[in-house]
C-alpha positions as CSV (number, residue, x, y, z in Angstrom):
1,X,-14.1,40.2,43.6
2,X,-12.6,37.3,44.4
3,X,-12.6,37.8,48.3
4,X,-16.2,38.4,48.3
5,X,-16.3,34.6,46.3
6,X,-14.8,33.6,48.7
7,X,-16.5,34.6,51.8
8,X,-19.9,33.8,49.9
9,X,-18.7,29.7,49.3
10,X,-18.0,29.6,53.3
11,X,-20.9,31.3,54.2
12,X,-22.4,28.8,52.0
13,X,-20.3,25.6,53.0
14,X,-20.7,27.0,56.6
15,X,-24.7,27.2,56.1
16,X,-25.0,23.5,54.7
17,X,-23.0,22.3,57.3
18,X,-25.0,24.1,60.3
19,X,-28.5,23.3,58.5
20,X,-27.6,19.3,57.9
21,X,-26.1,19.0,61.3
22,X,-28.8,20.4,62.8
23,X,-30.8,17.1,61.2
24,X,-28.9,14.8,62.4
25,X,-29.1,16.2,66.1
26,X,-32.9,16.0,65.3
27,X,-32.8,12.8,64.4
28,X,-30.5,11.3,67.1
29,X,-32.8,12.9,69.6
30,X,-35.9,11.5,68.1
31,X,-37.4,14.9,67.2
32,X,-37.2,13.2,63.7
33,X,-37.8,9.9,63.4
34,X,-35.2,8.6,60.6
35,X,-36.7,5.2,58.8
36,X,-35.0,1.8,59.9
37,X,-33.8,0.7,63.5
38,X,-32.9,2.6,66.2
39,X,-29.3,4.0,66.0
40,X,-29.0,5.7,69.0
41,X,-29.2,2.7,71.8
42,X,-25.8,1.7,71.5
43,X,-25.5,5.2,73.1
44,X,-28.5,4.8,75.8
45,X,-27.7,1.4,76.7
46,X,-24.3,0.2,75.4
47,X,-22.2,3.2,76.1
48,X,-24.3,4.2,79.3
49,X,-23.6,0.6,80.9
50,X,-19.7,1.2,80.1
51,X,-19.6,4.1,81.8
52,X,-21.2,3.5,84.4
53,X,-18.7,0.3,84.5
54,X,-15.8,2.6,83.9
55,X,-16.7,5.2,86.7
56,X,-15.5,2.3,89.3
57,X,-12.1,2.5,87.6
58,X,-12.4,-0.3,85.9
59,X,-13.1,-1.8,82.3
60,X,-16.1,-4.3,81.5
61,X,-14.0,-7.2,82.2
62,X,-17.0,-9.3,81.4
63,X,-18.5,-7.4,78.6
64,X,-17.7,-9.3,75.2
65,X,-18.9,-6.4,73.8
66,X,-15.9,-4.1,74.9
67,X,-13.4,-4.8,72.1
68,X,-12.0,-1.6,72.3
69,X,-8.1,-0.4,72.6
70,X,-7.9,1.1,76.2
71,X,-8.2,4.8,75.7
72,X,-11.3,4.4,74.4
73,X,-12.7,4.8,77.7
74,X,-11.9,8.3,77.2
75,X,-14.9,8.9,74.3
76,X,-17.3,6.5,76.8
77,X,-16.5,8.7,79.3
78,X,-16.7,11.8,77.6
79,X,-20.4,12.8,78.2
80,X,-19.2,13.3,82.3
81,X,-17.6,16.8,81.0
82,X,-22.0,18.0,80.4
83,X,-23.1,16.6,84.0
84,X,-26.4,19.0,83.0
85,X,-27.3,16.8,80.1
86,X,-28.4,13.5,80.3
87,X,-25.9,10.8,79.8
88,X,-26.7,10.2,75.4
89,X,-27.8,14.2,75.2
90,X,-24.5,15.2,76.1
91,X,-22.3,12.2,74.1
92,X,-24.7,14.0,70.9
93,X,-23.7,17.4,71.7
94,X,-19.7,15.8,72.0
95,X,-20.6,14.1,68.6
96,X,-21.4,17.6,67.3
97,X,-18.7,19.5,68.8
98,X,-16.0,16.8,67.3
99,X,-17.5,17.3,63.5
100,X,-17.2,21.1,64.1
101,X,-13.3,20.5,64.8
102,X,-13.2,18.5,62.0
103,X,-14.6,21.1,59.6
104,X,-12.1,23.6,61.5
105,X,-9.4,21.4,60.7
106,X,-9.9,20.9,57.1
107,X,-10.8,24.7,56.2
108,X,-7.8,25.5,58.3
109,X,-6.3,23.1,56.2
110,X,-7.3,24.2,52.6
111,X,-5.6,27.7,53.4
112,X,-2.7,28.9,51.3
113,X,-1.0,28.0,47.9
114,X,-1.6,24.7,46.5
115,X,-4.5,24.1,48.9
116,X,-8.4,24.0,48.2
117,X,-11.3,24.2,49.8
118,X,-12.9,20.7,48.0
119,X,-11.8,18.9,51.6
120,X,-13.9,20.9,53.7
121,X,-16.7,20.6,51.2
122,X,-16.1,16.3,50.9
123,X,-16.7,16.9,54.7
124,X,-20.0,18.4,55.1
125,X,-21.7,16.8,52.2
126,X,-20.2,13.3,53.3
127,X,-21.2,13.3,57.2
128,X,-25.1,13.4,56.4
129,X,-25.2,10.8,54.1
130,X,-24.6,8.5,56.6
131,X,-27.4,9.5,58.7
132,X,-27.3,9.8,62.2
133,X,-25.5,6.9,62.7
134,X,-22.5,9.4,62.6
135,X,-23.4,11.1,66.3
136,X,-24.6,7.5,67.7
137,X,-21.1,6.4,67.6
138,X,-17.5,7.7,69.1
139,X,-15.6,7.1,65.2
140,X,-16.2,10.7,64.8
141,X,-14.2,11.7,67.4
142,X,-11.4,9.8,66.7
143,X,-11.7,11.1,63.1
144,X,-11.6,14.4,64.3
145,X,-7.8,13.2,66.1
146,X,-6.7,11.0,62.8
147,X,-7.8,14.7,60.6
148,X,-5.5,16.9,63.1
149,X,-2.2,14.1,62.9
150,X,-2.5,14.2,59.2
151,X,-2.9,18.0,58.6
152,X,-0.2,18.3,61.3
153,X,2.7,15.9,59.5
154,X,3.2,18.7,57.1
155,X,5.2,21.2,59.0
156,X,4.8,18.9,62.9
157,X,6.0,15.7,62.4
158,X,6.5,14.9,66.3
159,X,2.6,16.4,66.9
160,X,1.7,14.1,64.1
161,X,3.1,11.2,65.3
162,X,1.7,11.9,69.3
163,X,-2.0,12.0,67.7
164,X,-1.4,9.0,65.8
165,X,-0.3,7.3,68.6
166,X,-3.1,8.3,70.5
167,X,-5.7,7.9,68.0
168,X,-4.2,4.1,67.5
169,X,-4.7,3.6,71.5
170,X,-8.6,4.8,71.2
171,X,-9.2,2.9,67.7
172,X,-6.3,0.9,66.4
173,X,-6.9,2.3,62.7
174,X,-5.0,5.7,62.9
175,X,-2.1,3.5,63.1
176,X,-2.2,3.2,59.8
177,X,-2.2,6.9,58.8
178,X,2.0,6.8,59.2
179,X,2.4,4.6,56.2
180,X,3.9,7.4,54.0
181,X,5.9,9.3,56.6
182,X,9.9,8.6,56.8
183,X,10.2,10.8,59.3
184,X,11.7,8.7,61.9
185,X,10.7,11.3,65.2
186,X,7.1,10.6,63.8
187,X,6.9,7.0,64.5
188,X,9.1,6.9,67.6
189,X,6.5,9.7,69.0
190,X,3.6,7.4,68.0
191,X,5.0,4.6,69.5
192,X,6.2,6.5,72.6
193,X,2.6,8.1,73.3
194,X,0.6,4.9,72.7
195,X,2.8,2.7,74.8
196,X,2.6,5.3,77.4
197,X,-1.1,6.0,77.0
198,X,-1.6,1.8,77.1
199,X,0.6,1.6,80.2
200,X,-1.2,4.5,82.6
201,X,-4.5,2.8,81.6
202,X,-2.6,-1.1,82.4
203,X,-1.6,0.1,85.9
204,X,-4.4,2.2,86.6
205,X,-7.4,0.6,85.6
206,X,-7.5,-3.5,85.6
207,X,-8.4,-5.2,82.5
208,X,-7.1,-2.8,79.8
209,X,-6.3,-5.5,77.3
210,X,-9.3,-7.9,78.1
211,X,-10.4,-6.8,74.9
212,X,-8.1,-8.9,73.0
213,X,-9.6,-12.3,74.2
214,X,-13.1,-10.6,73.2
215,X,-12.0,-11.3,69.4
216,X,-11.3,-14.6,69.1
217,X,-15.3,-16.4,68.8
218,X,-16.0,-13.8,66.5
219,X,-18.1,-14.4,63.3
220,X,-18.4,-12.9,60.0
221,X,-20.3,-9.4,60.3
222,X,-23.4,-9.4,58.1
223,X,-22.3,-6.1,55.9
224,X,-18.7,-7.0,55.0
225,X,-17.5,-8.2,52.0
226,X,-16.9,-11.8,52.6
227,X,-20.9,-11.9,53.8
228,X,-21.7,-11.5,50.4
229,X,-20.8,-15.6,50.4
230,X,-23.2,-16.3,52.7
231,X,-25.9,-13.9,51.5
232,X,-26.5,-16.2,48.5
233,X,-25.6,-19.4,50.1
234,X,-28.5,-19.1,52.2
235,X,-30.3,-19.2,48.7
236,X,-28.5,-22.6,47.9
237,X,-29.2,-24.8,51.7
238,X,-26.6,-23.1,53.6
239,X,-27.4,-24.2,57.4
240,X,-25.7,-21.2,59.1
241,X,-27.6,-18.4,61.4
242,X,-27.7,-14.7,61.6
243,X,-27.0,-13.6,65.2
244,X,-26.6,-10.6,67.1
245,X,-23.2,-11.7,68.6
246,X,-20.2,-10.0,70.3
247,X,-22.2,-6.7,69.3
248,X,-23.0,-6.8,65.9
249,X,-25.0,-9.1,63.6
250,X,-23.0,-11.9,62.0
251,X,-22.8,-15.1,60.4
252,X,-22.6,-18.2,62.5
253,X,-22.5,-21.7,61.1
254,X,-20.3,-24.0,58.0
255,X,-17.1,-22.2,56.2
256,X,-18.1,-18.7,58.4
257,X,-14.2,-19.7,60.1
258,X,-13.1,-19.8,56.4
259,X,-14.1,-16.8,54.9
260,X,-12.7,-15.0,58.3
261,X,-9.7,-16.4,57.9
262,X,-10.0,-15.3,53.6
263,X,-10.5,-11.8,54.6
264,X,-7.7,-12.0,56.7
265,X,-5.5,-13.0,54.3
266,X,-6.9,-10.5,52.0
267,X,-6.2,-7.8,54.8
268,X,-2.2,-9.3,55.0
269,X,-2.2,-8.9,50.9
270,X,-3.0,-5.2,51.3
271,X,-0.6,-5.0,54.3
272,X,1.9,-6.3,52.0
273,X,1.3,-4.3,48.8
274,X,1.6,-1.5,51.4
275,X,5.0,-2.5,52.4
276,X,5.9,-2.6,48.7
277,X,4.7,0.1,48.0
278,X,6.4,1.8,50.4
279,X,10.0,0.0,49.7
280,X,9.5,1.2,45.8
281,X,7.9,4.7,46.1
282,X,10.2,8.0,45.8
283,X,10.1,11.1,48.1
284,X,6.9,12.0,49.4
285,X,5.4,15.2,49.4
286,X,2.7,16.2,52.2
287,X,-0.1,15.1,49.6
288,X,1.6,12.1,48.8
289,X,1.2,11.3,52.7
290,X,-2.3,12.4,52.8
291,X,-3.0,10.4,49.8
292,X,-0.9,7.3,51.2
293,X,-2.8,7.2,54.3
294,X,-6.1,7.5,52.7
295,X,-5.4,4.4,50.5
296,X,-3.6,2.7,53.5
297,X,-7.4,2.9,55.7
298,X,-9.6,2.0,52.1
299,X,-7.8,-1.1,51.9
300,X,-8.0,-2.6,55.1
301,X,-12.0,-0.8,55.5
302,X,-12.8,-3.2,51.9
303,X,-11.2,-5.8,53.2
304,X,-12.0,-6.3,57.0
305,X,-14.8,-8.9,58.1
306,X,-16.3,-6.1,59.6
307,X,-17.5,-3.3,57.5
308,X,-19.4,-1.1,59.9
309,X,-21.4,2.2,59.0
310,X,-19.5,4.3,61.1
311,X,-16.1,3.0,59.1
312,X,-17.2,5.5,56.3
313,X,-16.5,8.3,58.4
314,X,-13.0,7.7,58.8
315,X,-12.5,7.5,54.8
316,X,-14.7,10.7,54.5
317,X,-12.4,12.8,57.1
318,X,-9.4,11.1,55.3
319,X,-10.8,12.1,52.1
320,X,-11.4,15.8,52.9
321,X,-7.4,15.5,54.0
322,X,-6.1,14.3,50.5
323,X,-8.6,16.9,48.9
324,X,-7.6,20.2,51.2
325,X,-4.0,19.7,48.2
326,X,-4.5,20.8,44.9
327,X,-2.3,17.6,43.7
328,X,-4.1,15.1,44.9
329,X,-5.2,12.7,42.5
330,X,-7.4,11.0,44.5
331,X,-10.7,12.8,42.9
332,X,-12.5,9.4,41.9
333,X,-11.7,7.3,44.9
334,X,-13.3,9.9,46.6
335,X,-16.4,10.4,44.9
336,X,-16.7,6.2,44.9
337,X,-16.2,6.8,48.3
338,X,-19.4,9.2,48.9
339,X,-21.5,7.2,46.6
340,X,-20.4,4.3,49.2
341,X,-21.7,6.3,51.7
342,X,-24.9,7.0,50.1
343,X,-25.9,3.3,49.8
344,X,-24.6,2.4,53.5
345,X,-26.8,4.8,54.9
346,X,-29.9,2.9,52.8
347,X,-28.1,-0.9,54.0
348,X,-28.0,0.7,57.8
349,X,-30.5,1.7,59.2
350,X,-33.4,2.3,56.3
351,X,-33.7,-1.1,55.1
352,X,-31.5,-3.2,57.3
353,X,-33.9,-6.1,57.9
354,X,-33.3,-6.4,54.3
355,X,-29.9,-6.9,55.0
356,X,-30.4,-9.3,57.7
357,X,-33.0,-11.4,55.8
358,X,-30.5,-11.4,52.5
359,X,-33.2,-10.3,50.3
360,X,-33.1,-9.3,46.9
361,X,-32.8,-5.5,47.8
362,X,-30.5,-6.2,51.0
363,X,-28.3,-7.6,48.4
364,X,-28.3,-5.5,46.0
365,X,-27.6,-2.6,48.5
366,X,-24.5,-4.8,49.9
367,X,-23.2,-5.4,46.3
368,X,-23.5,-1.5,45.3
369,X,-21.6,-0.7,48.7
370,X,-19.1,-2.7,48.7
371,X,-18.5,-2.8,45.0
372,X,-18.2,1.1,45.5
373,X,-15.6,0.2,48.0
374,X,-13.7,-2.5,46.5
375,X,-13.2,0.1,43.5
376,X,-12.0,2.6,45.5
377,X,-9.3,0.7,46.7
378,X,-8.4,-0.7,43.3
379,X,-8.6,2.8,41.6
380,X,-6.8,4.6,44.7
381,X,-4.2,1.7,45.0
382,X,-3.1,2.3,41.4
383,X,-3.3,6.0,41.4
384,X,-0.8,6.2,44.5
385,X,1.6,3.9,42.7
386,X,1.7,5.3,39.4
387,X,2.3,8.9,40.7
388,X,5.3,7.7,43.5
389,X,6.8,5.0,42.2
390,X,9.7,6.0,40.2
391,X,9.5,4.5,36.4
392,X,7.3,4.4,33.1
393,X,4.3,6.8,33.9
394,X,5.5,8.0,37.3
395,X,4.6,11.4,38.1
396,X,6.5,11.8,41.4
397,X,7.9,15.1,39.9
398,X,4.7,16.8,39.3
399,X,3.3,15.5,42.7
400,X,6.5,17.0,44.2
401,X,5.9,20.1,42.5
402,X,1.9,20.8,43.9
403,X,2.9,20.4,47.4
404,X,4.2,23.1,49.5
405,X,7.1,20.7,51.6
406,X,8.5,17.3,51.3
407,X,7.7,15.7,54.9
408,X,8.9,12.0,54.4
409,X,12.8,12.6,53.9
């Protein structure tokens, strides 16, 4: 009886998946025309013109818009493996195939004792509401690498610490994902594989870190927390602009260089109550990590002057991580998290030039998103220290006891 329960919630999790995926291909091809601005042309244009840039063996040395970490050329790249689909058809198709491995992953994942099936499920009900901004972006597929380095620190430490180094040298942010881990053959493997990976591209290709310099004029992005400022100050006489500039919309103008520099600091606090936390908190068990890492990418996400849509997707394949362990107590960050995801995909695209014009509704969709975010990271941030840091109302023993194998030792 319960075999054949079983088999009928992955034919159904199986069936969602294939039937909401198949929307967002619709969408991304323009079958179905999804409300707002079109998504898919920093695919067509943006992406195409890098790779066509990147071909030469070379990166867009005078592309502000490049502000990648080197190996990202290897997701711009990517669509070269179809040559029988045109250039964006083929990175959708990629898009696809990486959200597939994902769901692999995380069902893979949920197997055996103290393990569940929720992650897999936080997966495919997660991607789709964020629209098809999900397949019109390359975050998917680094997910997909950030989802394998997590599962893999369990019983792979070493494998774990490779795809994190990787991941880092395509995205920065999987760096992050080691924040619980002790294991010291993890960290020297991450930092041994995203040297290396840096230094092939350095010699091989010239400009590999021009991206750095790209950062510096920067502004604050129009959907981040610190915008929130500006939104209303343009209420009150604020004589500031809203510009497409270094290739997303920001604020240019009086006290932008402030608030940037506010949610830096704020990014350093939660660096530092990370480093604390880590200094204080007992043995780790795998959920622990998953957990850990999962806070570790909510903080800096809430408090970054760039709050992309496509930065949801990283905390929804971290979430269906901490959920695949039956001890994870991260159940309400999580669904704070989807509800987050919900509103961004109303923000960007549906009614973005609500956004943009700081409207009532733009707003109000910008306070209910990151409000859900800033929540998360306050509710997750205490839930990870109360049940790993040794002392009144710790439950490290009972977190010790729903995972299968201490991994941070």
């Amino acid at each position: 009886m319960r075999t054949t329960a079983v088999r009928g919630s992955l034919a159904g999790l199986l069936l969602l998946w294939g039937l909401t995926r198949a929307a967002l291909l619709l969408c991304v091809l323009k079958v179905i025309a999804f409300p707002g601005p079109d998504v898919t042309t920093d695919v067509s244009v943006i992406y195409r013109g890098w790779y066509d840039v990147l071909r030469t063996g070379t990166f867009p040395l005078e592309d502000v818009t490049w502000q990648y970490p080197p190996a990202a050329a290897l997701a711009v790249l990517s669509p070269g493996l179809l040559p029988f689909l045109e250039y964006a058809t083929a990175f959708f198709v990629l898009a696809l195939v990486a959200d597939l491995v994902t769901l692999a992953l995380l069902l893979h994942g949920g197997r055996g004792a103290g393990r569940s099936a929720r992650g897999a499920w936080v997966w495919v009900v997660g991607v789709p509401l964020l629209g098809p901004t999900v397949y019109a972006r390359y975050d998917v597929m680094v997910t997909a690498v950030a989802v394998a380095a997590l599962l893999a620190a369990v019983r792979h430490p070493r494998l774990a610490g490779v795809l994190v180094g990787f991941g880092a040298v395509v995205k920065v942010w999987p760096a992050l994902l080691l924040v619980g881990v002790r294991r010291w053959g993890a960290w020297v493997w991450a930092v041994v594989t995203g040297v290396g990976v840096a230094g092939v591209f350095a010699v091989l290709m010239p400009g590999a870190f021009a991206f750095l310099g790209f950062q510096r004029d920067r502004g604050t992005e129009v959907e981040s927390l610190g915008a929130l400022v500006f939104h209303v100050a343009r209420h009150h006489g604020w004589q500031g602009e809203v510009l497409l500039n270094y290739g997303s919309v920001e604020f240019l103008g009086p006290y932008v260089g402030w608030v940037s520099t506010g949610a830096l600091l704020l990014s350093g606090g939660a660096l530092g109550w990370l480093v604390w936390w880590r200094v204080r908190a007992g043995r780790l068990s795998a959920c622990g990590v998953a957990d850990a890492a999962f806070v570790a990418v909510l903080l800096f996400t809430a408090t970054s002057r760039v709050i992309s849509p496509q930065y949801m997707v990283w905390l929804v394949g971290l979430a269906g991580v901490c959920l695949c362990f039956r001890g994870s107590r991260m159940g309400v960050p999580v669904v704070l998290v989807l509800g987050a995801s919900l509103v961004t995909v109303l923000e960007f695209p549906v009614w973005f030039g609500h956004v943009v014009a700081s409207d009532v509704l733009g707003v109000t969709l910008l306070v209910s998103r990151n409000g859900l975010l800033v929540a998360a990271a306050v509710v997750a941030g205490r839930v990870l220290w109360s049940a790993t840091v040794p002392g009144r109302g710790s439950s490290v023993r009972a977190v010790a006891r729903a995972a299968e194998s201490p991994v941070s030792s």
